[in-house]
C-alpha positions in Angstrom: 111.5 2.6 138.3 109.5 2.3 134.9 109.0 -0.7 133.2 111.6 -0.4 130.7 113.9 0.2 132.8 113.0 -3.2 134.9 112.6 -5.0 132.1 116.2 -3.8 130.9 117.7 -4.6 134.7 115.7 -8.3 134.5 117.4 -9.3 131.0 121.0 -7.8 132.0 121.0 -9.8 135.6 119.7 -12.8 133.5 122.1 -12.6 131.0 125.3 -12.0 133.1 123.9 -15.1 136.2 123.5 -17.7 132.7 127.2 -16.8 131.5 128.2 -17.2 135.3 126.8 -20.2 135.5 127.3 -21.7 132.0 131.5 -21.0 133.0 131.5 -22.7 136.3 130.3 -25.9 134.6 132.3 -26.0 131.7 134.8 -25.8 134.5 134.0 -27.9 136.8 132.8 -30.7 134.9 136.4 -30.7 132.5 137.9 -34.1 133.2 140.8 -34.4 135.1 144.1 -33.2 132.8 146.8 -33.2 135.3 148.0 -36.3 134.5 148.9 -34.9 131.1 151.2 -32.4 132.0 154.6 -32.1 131.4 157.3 -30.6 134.1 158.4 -27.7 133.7 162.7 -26.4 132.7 163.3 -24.5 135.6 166.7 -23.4 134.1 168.0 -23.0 130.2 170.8 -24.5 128.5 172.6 -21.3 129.4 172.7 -21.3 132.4 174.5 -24.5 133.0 177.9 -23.1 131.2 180.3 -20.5 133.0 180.8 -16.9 131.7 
């Protein structure tokens, strides 16, 4: 392999492990929202009146 071409593979493997890694923290370190959330309509107005 010439040098360019290891020097190419060294920055693209860098590149692509930092965003990898960057996104799993952002994740992981978001504080807990579930206690936010709303329920969900499992069902619409319409469907309550006959046909």
């Amino acid at each position: 392999m010439t040098t360019s071409g290891l020097l190419i593979m060294i920055v693209s493997v860098t590149t692509v492990a930092s965003l990898w890694s960057w996104c799993l923290y952002k994740v992981l370190t978001q504080p807990n929202e579930s206690e936010n959330l709303q329920p969900v309509e499992l069902h619409t107005p319409d469907m309550d009146q006959p046909e």
